[in-house]
N, CA, C and O of each residue as an XYZ file, in Angstrom:
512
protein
N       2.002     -6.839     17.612
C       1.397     -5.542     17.351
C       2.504     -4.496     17.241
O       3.368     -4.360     18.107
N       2.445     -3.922     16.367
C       3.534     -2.622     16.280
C       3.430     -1.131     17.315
O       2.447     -0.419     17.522
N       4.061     -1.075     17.548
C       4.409     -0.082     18.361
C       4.810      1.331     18.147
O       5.988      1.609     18.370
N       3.984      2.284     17.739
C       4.899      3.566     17.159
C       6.213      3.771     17.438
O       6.980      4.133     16.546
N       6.681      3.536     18.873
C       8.569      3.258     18.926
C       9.287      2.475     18.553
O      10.500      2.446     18.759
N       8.424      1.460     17.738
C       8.900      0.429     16.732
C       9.309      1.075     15.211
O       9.985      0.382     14.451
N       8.885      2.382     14.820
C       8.672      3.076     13.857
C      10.085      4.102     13.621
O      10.579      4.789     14.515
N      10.632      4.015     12.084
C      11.550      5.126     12.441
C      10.827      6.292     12.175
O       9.657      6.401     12.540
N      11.528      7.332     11.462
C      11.210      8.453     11.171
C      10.651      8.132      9.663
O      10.435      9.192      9.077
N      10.463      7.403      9.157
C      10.349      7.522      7.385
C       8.984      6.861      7.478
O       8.247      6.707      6.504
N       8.764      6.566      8.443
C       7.422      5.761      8.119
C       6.304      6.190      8.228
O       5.994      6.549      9.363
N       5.333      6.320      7.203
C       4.267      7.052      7.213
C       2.782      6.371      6.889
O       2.712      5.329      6.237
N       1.687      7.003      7.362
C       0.753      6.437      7.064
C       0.124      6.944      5.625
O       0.202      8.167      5.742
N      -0.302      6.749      4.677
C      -0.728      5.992      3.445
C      -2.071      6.082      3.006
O      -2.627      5.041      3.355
N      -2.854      6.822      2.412
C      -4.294      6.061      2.268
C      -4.337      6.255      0.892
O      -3.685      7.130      0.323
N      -5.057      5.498      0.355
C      -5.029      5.245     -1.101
C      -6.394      5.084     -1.658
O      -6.767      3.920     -1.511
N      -7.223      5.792     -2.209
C      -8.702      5.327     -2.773
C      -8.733      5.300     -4.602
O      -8.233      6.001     -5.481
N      -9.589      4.117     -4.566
C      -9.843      4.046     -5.975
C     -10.182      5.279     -6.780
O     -10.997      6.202     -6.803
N      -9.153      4.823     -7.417
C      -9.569      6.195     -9.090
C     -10.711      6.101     -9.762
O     -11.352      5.104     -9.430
N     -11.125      6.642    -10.438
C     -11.985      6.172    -11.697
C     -11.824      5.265    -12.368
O     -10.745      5.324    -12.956
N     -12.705      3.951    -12.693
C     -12.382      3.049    -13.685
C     -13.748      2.498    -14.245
O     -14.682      3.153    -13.782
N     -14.157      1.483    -15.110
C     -14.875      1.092    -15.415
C     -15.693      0.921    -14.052
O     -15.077      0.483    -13.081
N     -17.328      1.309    -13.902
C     -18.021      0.731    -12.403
C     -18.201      1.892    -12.089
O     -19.305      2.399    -12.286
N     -17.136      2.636    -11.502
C     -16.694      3.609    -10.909
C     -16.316      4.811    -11.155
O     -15.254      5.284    -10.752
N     -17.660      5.768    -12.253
C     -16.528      7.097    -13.042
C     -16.305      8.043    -12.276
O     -15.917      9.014    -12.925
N     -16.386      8.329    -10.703
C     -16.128      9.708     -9.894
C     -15.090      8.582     -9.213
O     -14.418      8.999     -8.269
N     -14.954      7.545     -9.515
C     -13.747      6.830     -8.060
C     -14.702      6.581     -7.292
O     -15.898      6.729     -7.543
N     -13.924      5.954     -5.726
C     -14.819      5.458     -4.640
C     -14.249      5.992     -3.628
O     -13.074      5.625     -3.620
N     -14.536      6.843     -2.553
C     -13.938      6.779     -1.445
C     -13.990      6.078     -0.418
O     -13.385      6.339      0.622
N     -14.905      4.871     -0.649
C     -15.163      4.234      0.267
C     -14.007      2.650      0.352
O     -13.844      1.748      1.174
N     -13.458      2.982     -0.901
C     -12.756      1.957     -1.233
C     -11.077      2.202     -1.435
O     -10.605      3.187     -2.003
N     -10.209      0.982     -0.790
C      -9.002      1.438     -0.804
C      -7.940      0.929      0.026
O      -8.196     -0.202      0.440
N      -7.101      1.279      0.313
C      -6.250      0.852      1.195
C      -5.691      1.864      2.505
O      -6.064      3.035      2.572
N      -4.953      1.387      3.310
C      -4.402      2.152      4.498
C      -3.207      1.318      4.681
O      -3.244      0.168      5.119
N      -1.693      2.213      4.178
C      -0.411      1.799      4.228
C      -0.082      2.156      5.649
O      -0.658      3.027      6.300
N       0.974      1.340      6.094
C       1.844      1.920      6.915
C       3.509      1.527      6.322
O       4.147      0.479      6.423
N       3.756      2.446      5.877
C       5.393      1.893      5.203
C       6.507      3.261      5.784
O       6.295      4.359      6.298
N       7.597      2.590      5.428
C       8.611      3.835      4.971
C       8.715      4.442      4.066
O       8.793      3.645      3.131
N       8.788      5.693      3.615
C       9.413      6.499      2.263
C      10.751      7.243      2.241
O      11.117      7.953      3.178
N      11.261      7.102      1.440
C      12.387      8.320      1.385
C      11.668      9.730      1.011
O      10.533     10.201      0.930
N      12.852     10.064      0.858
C      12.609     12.101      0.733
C      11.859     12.157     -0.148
O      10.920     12.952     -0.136
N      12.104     11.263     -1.203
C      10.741     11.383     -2.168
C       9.527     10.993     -2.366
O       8.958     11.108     -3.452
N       8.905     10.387     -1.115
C       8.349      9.769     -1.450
C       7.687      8.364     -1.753
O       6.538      7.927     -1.810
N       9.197      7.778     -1.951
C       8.901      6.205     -2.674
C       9.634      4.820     -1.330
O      10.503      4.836     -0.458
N       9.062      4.226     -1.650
C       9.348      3.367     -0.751
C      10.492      2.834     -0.560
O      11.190      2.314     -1.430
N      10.809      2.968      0.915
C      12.694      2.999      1.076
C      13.096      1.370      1.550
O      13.239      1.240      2.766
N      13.277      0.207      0.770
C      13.892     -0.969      0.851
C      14.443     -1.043      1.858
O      13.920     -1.857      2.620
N      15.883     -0.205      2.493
C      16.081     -0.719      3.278
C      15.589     -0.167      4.766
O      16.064     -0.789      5.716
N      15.025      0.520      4.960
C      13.813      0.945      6.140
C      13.004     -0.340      5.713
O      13.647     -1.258      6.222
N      12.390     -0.650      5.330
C      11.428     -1.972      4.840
C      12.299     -3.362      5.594
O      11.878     -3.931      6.601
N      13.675     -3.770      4.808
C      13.786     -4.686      5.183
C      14.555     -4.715      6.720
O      14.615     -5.857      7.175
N      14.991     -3.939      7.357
C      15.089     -3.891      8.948
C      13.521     -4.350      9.561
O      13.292     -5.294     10.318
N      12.446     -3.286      8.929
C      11.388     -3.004     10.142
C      10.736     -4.125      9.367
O       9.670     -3.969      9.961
N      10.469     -5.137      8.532
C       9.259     -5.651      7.761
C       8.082     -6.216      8.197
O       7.111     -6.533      7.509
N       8.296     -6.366      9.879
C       6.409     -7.028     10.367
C       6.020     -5.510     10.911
O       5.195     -5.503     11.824
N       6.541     -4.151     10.437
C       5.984     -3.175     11.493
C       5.247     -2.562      9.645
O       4.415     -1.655      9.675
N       5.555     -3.004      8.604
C       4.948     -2.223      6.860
C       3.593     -2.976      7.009
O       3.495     -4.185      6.797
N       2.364     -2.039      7.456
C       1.343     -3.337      7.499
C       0.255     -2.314      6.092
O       0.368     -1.195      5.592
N      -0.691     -3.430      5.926
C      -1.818     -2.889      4.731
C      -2.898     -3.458      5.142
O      -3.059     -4.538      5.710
N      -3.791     -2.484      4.744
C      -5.363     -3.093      5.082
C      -6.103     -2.216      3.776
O      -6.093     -1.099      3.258
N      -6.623     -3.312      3.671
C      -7.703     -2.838      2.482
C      -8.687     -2.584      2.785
O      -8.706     -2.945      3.962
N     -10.046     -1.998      2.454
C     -11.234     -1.515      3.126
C     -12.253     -1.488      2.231
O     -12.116     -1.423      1.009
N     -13.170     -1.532      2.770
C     -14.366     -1.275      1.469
C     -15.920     -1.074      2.241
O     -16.319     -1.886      3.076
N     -16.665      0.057      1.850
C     -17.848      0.511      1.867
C     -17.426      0.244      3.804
O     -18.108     -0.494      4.515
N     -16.383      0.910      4.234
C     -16.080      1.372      5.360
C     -15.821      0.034      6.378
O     -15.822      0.045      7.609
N     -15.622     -0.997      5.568
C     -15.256     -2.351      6.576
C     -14.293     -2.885      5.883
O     -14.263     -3.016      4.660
N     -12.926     -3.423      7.199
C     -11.844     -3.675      7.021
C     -12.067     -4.924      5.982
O     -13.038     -5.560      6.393
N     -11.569     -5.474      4.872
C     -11.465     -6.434      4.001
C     -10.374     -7.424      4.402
O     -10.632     -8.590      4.701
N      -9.176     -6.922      4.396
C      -8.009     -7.684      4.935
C      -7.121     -7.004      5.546
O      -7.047     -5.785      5.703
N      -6.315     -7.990      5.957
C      -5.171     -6.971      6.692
C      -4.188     -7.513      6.464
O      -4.411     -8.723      6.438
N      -2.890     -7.227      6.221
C      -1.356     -7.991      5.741
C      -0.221     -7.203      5.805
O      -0.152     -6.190      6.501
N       0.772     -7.675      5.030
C       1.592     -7.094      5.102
C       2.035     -6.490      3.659
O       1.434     -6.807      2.633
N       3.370     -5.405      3.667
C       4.196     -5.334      2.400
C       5.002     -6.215      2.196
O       5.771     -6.347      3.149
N       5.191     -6.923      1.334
C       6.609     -7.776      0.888
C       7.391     -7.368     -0.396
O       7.189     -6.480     -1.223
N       8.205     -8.175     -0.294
C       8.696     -7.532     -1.612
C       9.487     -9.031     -1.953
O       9.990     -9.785     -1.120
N       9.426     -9.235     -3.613
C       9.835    -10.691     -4.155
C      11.121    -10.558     -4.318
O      11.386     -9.369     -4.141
N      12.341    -11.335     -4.635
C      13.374    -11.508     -4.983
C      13.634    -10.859     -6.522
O      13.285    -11.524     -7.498
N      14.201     -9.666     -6.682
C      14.174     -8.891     -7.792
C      13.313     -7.442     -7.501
O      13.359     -6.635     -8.429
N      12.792     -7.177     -6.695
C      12.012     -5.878     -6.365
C      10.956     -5.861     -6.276
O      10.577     -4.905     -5.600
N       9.721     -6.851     -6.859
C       8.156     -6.683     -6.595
C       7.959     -6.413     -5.500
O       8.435     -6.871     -4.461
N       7.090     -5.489     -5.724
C       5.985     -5.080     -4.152
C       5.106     -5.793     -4.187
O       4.942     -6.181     -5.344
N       4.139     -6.359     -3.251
C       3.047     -6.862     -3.238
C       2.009     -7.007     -1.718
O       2.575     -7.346     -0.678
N       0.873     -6.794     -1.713
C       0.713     -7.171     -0.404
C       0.250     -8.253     -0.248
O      -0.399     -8.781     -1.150
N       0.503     -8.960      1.140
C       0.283    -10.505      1.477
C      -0.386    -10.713      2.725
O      -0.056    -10.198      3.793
N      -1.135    -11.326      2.576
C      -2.019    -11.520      3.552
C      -2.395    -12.741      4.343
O      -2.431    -12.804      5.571
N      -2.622    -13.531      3.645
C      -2.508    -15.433      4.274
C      -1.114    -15.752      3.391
O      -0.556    -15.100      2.508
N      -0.679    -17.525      4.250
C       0.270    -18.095      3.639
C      -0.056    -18.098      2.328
O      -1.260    -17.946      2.123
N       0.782    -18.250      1.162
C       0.861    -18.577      0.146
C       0.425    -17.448     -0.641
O       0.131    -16.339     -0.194
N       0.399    -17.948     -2.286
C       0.485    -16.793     -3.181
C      -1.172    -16.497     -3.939
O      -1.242    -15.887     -5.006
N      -2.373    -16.990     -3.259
C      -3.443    -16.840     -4.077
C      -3.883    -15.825     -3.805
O      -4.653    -15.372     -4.652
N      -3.669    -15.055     -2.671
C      -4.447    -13.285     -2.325
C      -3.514    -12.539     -2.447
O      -3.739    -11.335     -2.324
N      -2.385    -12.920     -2.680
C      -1.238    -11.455     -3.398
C      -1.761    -10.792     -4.234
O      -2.305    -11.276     -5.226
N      -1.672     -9.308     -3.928
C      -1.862     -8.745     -4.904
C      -0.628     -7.274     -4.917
O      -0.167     -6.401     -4.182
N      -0.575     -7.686     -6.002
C       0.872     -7.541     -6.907
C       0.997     -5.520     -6.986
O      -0.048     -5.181     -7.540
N       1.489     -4.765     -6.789
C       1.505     -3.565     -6.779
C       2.480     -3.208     -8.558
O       3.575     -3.726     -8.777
N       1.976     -2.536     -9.294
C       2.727     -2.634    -10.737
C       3.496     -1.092    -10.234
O       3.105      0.024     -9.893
N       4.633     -1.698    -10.397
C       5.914     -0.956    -10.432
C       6.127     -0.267     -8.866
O       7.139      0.406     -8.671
N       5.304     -0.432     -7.956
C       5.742      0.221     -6.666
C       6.744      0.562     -6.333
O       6.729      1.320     -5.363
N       7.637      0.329     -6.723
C       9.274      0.298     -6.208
C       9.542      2.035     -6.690
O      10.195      2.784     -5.964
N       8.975      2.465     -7.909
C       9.460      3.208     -8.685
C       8.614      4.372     -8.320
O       8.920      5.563     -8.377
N       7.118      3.648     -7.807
C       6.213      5.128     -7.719
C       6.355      6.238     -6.837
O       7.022      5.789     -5.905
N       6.134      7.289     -6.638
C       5.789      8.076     -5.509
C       4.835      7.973     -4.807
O       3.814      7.700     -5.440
N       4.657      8.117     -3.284
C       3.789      8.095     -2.584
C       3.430      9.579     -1.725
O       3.444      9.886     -0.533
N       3.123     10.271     -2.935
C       2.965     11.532     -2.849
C       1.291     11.797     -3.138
O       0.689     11.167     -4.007
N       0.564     12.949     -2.167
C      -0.883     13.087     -2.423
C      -1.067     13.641     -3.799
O      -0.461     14.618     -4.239
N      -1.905     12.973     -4.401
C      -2.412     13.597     -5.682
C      -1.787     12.218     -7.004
O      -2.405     12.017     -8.050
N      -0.988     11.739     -6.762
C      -0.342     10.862     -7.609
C      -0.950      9.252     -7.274
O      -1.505      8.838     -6.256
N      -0.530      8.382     -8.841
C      -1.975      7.533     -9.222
C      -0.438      5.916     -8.600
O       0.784      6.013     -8.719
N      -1.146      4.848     -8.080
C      -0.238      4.035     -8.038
C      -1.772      3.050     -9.034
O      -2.896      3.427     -9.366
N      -0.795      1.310     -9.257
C      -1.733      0.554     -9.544
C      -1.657     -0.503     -8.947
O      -0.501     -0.911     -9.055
N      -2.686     -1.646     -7.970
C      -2.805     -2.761     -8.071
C      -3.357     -3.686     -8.104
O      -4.548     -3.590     -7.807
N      -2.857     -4.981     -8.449
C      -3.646     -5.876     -9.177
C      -4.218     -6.871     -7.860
O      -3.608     -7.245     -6.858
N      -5.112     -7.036     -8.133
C      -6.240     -7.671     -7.377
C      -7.376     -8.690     -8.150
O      -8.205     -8.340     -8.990
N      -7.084    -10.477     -7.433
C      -8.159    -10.847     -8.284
C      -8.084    -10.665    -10.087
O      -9.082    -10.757    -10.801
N      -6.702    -10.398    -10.590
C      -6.288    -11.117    -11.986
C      -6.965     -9.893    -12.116
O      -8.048    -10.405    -12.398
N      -7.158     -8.905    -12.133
C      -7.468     -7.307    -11.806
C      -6.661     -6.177    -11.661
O      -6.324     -5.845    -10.525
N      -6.249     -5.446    -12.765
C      -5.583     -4.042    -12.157
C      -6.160     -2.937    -12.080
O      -6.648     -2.441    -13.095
N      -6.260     -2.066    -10.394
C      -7.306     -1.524    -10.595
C      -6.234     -0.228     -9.961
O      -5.272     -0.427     -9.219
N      -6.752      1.261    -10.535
C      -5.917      2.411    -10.033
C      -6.286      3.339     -8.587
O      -7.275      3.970     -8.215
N      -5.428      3.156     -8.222
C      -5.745      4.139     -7.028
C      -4.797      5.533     -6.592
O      -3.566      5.564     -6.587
N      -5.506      6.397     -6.316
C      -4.897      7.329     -5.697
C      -4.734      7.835     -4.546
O      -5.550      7.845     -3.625
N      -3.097      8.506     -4.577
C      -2.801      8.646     -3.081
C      -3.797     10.122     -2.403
O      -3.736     11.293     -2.779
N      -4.420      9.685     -1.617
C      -5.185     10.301     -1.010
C      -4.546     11.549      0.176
O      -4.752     12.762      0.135
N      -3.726     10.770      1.192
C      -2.984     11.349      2.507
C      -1.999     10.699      2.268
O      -1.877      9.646      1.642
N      -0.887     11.662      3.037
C       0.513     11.275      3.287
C       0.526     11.664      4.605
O       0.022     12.776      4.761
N       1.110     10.897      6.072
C       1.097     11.678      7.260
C       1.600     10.919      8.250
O       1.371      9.711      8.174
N       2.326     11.386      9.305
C       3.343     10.310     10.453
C       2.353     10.170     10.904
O       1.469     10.999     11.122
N       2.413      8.567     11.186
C       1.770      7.920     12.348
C       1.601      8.163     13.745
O       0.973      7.364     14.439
């Protein structure tokens, strides 16, 4: 279990709800994720805060207000983000371009879920 004194200073909590997409034309707030990662000054997710702390970057996905999964951030050999949740690679779901995005309120990230890319926006930015 992580420990907020397990936490540096860059690490922030995250919430992310679906955008508008096909299904969904106002978005969902009921749907989404809850990061706990590092960012730099800008924003974007800081690698090496990540790879010191990496069982304290956790994700949980949520939906119609019940936890879905819970996992972690990883990141592949070459830069993919993705979150992971059981052994192996069939519930990854793949974050498109994370490395690069901001994790700033108001700004759109994307990920793929279920051979699925679906958009979400950053909702809150805020220390744990």
């Amino acid at each position: 279990m992580t420990e907020m004194k397990d936490l540096t200073p860059r690490f922030r909590h995250v919430r992310l709800l679906l955008a508008r997409e096909s299904g969904h034309p106002a978005g969902d707030t009921e749907e989404g994720y809850d990061l706990l990662v590092p960012l730099d000054g800008e924003g974007r997710l800081d690698a090496g805060d990540w790879k010191t702390h990496q069982a304290a970057c956790r994700v949980r996905h949520f939906s119609n207000g019940n936890t879905e999964k819970v996992g972690r951030l990883r990141r592949k050999p070459g830069g993919t983000w993705y979150f992971d949740y059981v052994e192996g690679e069939q519930d990854d779901e793949i974050g498109f371009k994370l490395g690069d995005e901001r994790f700033v309120t108001g700004e759109y990230v994307s990920i793929g879920r279920a051979g699925k890319m679906h958009t979400y926006q950053v909702s809150r930015v805020e220390k744990p």
